[in-house]
C-alpha positions in Angstrom: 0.0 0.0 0.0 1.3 3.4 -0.9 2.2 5.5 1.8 2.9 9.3 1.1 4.6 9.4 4.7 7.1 6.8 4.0 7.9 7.9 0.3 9.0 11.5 2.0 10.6 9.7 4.6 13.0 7.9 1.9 13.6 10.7 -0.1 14.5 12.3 3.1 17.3 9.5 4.1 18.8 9.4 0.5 19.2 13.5 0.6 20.5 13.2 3.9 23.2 10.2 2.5 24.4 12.6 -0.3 24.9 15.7 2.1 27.0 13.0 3.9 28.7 12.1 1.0 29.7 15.5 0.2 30.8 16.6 3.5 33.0 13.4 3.7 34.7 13.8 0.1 35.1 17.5 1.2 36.7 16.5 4.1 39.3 14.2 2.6 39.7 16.9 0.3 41.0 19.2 2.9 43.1 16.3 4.8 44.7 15.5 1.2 46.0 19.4 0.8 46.8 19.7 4.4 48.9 16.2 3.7 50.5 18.0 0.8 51.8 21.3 2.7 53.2 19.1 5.7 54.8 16.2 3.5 56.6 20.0 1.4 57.4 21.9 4.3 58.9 18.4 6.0 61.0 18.2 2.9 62.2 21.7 3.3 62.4 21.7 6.9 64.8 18.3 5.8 66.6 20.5 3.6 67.4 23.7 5.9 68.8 21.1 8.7 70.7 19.5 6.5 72.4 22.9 4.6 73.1 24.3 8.0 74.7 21.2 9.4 76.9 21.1 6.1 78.1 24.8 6.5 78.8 23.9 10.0 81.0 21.3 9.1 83.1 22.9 6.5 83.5 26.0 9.2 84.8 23.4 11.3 87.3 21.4 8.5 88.3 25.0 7.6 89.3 26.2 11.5 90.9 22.7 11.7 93.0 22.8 8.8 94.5 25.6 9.7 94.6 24.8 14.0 96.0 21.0 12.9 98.4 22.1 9.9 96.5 19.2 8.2 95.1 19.0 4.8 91.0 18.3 4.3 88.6 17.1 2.0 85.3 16.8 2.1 84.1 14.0 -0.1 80.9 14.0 -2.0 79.2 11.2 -2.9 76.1 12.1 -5.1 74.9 8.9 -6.3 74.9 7.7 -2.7 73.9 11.2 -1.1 76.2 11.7 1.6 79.4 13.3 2.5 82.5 12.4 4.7 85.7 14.3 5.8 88.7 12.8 5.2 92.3 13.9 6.0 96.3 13.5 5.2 99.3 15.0 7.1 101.5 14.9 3.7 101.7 18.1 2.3 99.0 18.3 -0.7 100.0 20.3 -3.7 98.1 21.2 -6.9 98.5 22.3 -10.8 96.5 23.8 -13.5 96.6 23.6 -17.1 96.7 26.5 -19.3 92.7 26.3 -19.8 92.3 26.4 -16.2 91.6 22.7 -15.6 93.6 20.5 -13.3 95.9 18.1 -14.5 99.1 16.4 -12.7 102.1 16.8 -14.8 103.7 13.7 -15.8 106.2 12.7 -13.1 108.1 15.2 -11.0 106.8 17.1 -8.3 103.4 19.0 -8.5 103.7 23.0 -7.5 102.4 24.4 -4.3 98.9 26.2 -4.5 98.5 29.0 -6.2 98.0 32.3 -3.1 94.5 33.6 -3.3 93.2 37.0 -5.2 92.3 39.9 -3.2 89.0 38.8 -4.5 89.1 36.0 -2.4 89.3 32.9 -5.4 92.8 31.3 -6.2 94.9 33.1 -9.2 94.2 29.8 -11.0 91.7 26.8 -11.1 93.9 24.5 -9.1 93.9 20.6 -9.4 94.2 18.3 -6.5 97.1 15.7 -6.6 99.6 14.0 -4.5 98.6 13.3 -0.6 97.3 10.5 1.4 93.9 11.0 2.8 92.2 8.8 5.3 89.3 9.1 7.1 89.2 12.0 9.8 89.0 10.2 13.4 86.1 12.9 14.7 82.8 12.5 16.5 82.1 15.9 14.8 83.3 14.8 11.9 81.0 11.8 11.0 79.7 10.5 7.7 76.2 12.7 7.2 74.1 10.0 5.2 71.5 12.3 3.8 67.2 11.4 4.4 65.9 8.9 1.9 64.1 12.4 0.5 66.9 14.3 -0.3 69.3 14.8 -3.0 72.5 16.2 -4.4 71.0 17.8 -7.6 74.7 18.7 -8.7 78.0 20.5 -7.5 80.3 23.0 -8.7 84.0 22.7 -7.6 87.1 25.1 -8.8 89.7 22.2 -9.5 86.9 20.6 -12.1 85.5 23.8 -13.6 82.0 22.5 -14.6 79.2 20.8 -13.0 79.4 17.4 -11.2 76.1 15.1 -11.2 76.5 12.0 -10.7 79.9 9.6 -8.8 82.2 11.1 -6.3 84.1 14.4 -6.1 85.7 16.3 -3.1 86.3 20.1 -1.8 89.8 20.9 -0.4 90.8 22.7 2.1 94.7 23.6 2.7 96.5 24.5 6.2 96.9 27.8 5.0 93.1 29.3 5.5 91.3 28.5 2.0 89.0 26.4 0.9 88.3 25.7 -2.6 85.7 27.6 -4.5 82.1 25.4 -4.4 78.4 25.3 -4.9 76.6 22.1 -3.6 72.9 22.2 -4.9 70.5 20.2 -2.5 67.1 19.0 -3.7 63.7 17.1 -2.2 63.2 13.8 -4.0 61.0 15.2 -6.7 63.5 18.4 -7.4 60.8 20.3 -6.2 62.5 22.3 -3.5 65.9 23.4 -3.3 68.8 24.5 -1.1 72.3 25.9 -2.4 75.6 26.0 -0.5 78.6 28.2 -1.5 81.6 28.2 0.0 84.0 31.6 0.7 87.5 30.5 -0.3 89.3 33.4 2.2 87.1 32.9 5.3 85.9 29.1 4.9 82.1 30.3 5.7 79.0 29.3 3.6 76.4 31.3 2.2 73.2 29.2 1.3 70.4 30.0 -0.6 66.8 28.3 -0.1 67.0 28.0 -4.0 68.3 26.5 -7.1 72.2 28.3 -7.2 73.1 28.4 -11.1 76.7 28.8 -10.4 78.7 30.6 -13.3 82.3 31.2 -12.4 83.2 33.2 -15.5 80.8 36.3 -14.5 83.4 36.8 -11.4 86.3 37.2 -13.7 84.4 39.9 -15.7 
């Protein structure tokens, strides 16, 4: 029998159900963009501890280069994202080509560094050679694995000349109080967000940049 009372009740339950339904997909609409702007500021929040811990350790290598008459490198590892200082008592020398890229001469003994410009950068892109390094024996001066989210997009260093993406390479440091020229270019894991460290050849301090640093070495030497 057909009941006027209970076809207004049912169209009352299935308006009811799609209110429901659109307060629930607005509500996992809202906890999806909230999930968005936590998971990016966690990767730049990542990024910032990560750049800050870096500059503190190449402050340090710097000051103990120069304390511990000792030569430094810190080794960069961009395929496996991490960096490590390692260390050598020998006395570490470089050369430089005419173009500016390092090269060891064949036999004989390689030249001392080149003393820096009043500008701060070395008179010539110097080349690392000769030296034994070992790992530095440090509890400040332990491996720093970077977070599964984080990577080394690229790095700039003076005794290469270009752009490094992909292996191993290493900054220098020399008892003497400079550190080669660098720019180490941190991203999130989707290159999304990025942090930039440069390093001050004269004072050993870093300057970082919450951005993408396009380093270009020849607009210094204009």
């Amino acid at each position: 029998m057909y009941s006027p009372l209970k076809s207004d009740l049912r169209r009352r339950e299935r308006g009811l159900t799609l209110i429901e339904i659109l307060i629930t997909v607005a509500i996992i609409g809202l906890i999806m963009g909230l999930s968005v702007g936590f998971f990016r500021d966690s990767s730049e929040d990542a990024l910032e501890r990560v750049s800050n811990q870096l500059a503190g350790t190449i402050k340090y290598v710097f000051n103990e280069s120069a304390v511990k008459n000792r030569y430094y490198r810190l080794v960069i590892d961009l395929s496996n994202p991490s960096f490590s200082v390692e260390a050598s008592a020998e006395p570490f020398k470089v050369a430089a080509t005419d173009e500016g890229v390092a090269a060891p001469p064949e036999g004989g003994t390689l030249p001392e560094a080149p003393p820096p410009s009043p500008e701060g950068e070395a008179a010539t892109q110097p080349a690392p050679g000769g030296g034994t390094f070992s790992g530095a024996v440090s509890y400040l001066l332990k491996p720093i694995q970077l977070p599964e989210s984080l990577r080394i997009k690229d790095v700039y260093v003076a005794h290469a000349d270009k752009k490094i993406e992909e292996g191993k390479t290493a900054i220098y440091f020399f008892p003497d109080g400079w550190v080669e020229k660098a720019v180490i270019n941190l991203s999130d894991e989707k290159g999304e967000v990025f942090y930039s460290l440069e390093t001050q050849p004269i004072s050993g301090r870093v300057k970082i940049r919450n951005e993408y640093y396009d380093y270009k070495p020849e607009k210094e030497e204009e």
